[in-house]
C-alpha positions, 0 to 999 in steps of 0.5 A: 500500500505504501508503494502506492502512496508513494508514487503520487507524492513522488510526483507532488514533490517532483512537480513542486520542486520543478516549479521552484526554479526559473528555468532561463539559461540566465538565472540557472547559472546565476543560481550555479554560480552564487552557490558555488556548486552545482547540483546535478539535475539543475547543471544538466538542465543548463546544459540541455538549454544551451544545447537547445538554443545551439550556442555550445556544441556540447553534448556532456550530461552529468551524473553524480560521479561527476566531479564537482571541480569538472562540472564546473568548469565545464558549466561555466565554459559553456557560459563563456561560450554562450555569452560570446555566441550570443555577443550578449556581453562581452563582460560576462564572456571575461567573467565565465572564462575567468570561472572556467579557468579557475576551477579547470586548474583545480581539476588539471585540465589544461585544454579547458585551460586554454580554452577558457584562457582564449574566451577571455582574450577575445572578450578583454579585447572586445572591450578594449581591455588589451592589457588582460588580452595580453595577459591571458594570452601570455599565459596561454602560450605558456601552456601551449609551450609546455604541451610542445603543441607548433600549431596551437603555439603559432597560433598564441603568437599571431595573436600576440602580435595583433593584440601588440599592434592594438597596443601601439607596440610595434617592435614586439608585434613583429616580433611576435608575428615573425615567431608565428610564421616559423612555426607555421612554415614548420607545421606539415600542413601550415593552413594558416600561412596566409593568416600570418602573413596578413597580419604581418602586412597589417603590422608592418604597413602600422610601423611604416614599413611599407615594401616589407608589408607589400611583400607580406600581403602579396604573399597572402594573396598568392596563397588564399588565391591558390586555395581558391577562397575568393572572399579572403582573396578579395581581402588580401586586394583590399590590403594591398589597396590599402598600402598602396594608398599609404605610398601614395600610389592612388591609380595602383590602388583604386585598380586593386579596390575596384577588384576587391568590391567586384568580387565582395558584391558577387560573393555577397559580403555586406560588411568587407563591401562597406569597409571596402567602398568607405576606403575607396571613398577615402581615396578618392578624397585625396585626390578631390575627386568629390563627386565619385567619393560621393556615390561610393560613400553613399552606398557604403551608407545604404549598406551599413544602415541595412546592416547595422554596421555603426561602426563604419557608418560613424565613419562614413559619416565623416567622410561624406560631411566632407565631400559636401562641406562646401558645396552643402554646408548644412548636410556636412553638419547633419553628416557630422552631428550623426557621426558625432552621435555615433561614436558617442553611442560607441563610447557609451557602450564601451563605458558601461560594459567596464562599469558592469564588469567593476559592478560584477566582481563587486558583486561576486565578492559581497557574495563570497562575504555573506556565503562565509557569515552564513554557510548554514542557512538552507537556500531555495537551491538545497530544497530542490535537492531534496526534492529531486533526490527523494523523487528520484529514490522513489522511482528507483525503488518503483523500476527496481521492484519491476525489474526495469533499472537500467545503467544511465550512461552520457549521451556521445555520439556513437559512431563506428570508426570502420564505418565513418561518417554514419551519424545516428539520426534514424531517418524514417523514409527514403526521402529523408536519407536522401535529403541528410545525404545531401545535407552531409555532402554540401557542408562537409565539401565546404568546410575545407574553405569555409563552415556554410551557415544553416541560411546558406545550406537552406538556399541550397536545398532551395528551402527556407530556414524554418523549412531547413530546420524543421526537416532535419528536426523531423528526420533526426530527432535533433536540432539543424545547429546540433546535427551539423556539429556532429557532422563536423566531429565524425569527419574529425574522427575520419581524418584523425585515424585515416591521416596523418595530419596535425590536430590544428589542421584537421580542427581548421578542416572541420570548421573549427575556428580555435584548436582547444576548442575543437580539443575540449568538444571532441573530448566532452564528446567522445571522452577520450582528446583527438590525439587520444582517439588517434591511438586507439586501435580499430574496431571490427565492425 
């Protein structure tokens, strides 16, 4: 009889403590984060959310043999990830990473390390913040050196060198750029060449050194165009545009701009067009060719307003009011006023994102305060413990009686290494495989040269979006962003155990921007790192 009862308040303790919690990404790490622990069903609740919304690739779920120092750094890692995807703000990107970083150093786990290390370099960066940039970056090629990983060190380096260029140090930028193109020339398969070079053209061209940038960017150019990726081959144009103009060679340098905006426009880049027309428009100021700065300058502006790109519009601003200070004086004015407005906004922005961030480590340290007067007194958080763990005895109980208790084991992607490629989706019909077949083969052909978001793969099914989207949840039971990135890590198991190629390499070839990222998935994924996976020998199938 008792068993009977027990069941119906099962479920009222269930459903009373599921009530009790707010269940936005938000306030669930709020609640992670104040208690300084995590409960397991709430850090799997967050976990499932983030995974939901398609802003973390991960696939972990915990149980309570997780460590606690792992899950949270893991949590909070998520977070950073979260925050910086969403460009929610890029003051609770640095304080996630700072988290991660913290608790992975407790648990010894250098790639969450770096990882959460580079979360906060972008993030300190995007705030202009380039002395923690600095720092964090330092101490992340202090971890790479130790791991005697070329790839991931070349990779430090060339941000070295453009977070030293921000700073206005030339010499140590050049520095820093000259030891990332080594080790990049020494890598097998040194994918990033091209990269580096660019940003040696940049620090050059800064430092004054206009022949060594030229031969730099020229460089660049050859090898993205031998690559065949057109986008970045219409970059490495505009750079060379850009020190031509320096030199003051103007015809050299409209003929390259010119080139440069015929293939953005084609290619269908928004952003690189205006930032390529506004510095054609520039151009042709210097040489009081007003009329043609004018109609450049203009359709930079269309652009940027379609977009919202205020940061270029600011300075598009400027140029116009400019071309028509004379002619049209009160239009100059209005020019000036909006530039004026926006590069107030911009600066108001930047303003209060450093207030937040002093308010939030104020904050975190009234937190820690108030946690060590009073450690005993019971918190919503602990209630909803209970709760769960006394529903979850009772079900226990229940399964176990009926001889229906099963191992709970965490949800990876199950593949077979002799048989790769097969990702676990289950189609129902015929049409469905064909459309996942298709869906696999154009995103895996383009991840060599670039990662095809889910509007580019809807336009080439002839789909839209929501269509897109709405297919691959019905043929594969998961969301677009979730299939494409198991997509993504099952031909990074491929090239692990069919090449010899380097981990950055194979990273980069699966549409993986940063190296430790890529390491920390792959490894919350499958539980084992790529070079871990590598070593281990083949199963029949």
């Amino acid at each position: 009889m008792i068993k009977y009862l027990f069941l119906p308040l099962v479920c009222v303790l269930w459903a009373v403590g599921v009530s009790a919690q707010d269940n936005s990404v938000d306030s669930l790490y709020r609640d992670i984060r104040n208690a300084r622990k995590a409960d397991v069903n709430t850090a799997n609740h967050l976990m499932l959310l983030l995974d939901a919304e398609g802003c973390t690739d991960s696939l972990v779920r915990f149980d309570r043999h997780t460590p606690t120092a792992a899950m949270l750094q893991t949590l909070h890692l998520a977070m950073a990830a979260h925050y910086y995807e969403q460009a929610a703000s890029m003051t609770a990107t640095l304080q996630a990473g700072r988290e991660a970083e913290r608790y992975a150093r407790l648990n010894a786990d250098t790639a969450i390390i770096t990882e959460a290390l580079a979360y906060q370099a972008v993030a300190a960066s995007r705030m202009g913040r380039i002395d923690l940039a600095l720092e964090a970056t330092k101490e992340e090629l202090r971890l790479d050196s130790l791991a005697a990983d070329t790839a991931n060190l070349s990779r430090a380096y060339n941000t070295l060198a453009g977070l030293s260029l921000q700073a206005g140090h030339h010499d140590d930028a050049k520095a820093y750029i000259r030891k990332a193109i080594d080790m990049e020339r020494a890598l097998p398969d040194s994918s990033h060449l091209s990269v580096r070079y660019g940003v040696a053209a940049e620090i050059y061209q800064k430092a004054g050194q206009t022949a060594q940038a030229l031969a730099f960017a020229q460089r660049a150019y050859e090898l993205d165009r031998a690559a065949g990726d057109e986008v970045k081959t219409a970059r490495r144009l505009s750079q060379m545009a850009d020190i031509y103009a320096a030199k003051g060679d103007h015809t050299q340098a409209e003929k390259l701009y010119l080139r440069s905006i015929d293939i953005v426009r084609q290619a269908g880049e928004q952003k690189t067009l205006a930032i390529n027309l506004k510095q054609l428009g520039q151009l042709y100021l210097r040489q009081q060719q007003t009329a043609r700065a004018q109609a450049v300058l203009h359709e930079c502006e269309a652009i940027c307003r379609a977009t919202d790109n205020r940061y270029t519009l600011q300075q598009t601003c400027r140029l116009l009011a400019e071309t028509c200070r004379r002619t049209n004086p009160a239009q100059a004015a209005d020019y000036m006023d909006e530039a004026l407005r926006l590069s107030d906004s911009l600066h108001t922005e930047r303003a209060d994102a450093l207030a937040a961030e002093l308010r939030q480590t104020q904050a975190h340290a009234l937190e820690r305060q108030d946690g060590n007067e009073d450690d005993s007194a019971p918190s919503p958080l602990l209630w909803t413990t209970l709760f769960l763990g006394i529903s979850t005895l009772g079900l226990a109980y229940l399964l176990y009686r009926k001889n229906m208790a099963s191992p709970t084991v965490p949800e990876v992607i199950e593949t077979n290494p002799s048989s790769p490629g097969a990702v676990e989706t289950n189609p129902t019909s015929p049409t469905d495989y064909t459309f996942l077949a298709r869906v696999s083969e154009l995103y895996e052909s383009n991840l060599g040269r670039r990662r095809l978001s889910i509007d580019e793969l809807a336009s080439e099914m002839c789909m839209s979006r929501s269509q897109f989207t709405r297919r691959i949840l019905s043929a594969t039971g998961i969301t677009a962003s979730n299939y494409l990135n198991r997509l993504r890590l099952e031909k990074a198991q491929r090239l692990l155990k069919e090449t010899q190629k380097s981990i950055g390499t194979i990273a980069d070839e699966c549409g993986f921007d940063d190296t430790p990222y890529f390491c920390n998935i792959f490894k919350k994924t499958f539980g084992v790192t790529p070079l871990q996976y590598r070593i281990m020998p083949q199963t029949s199938a």
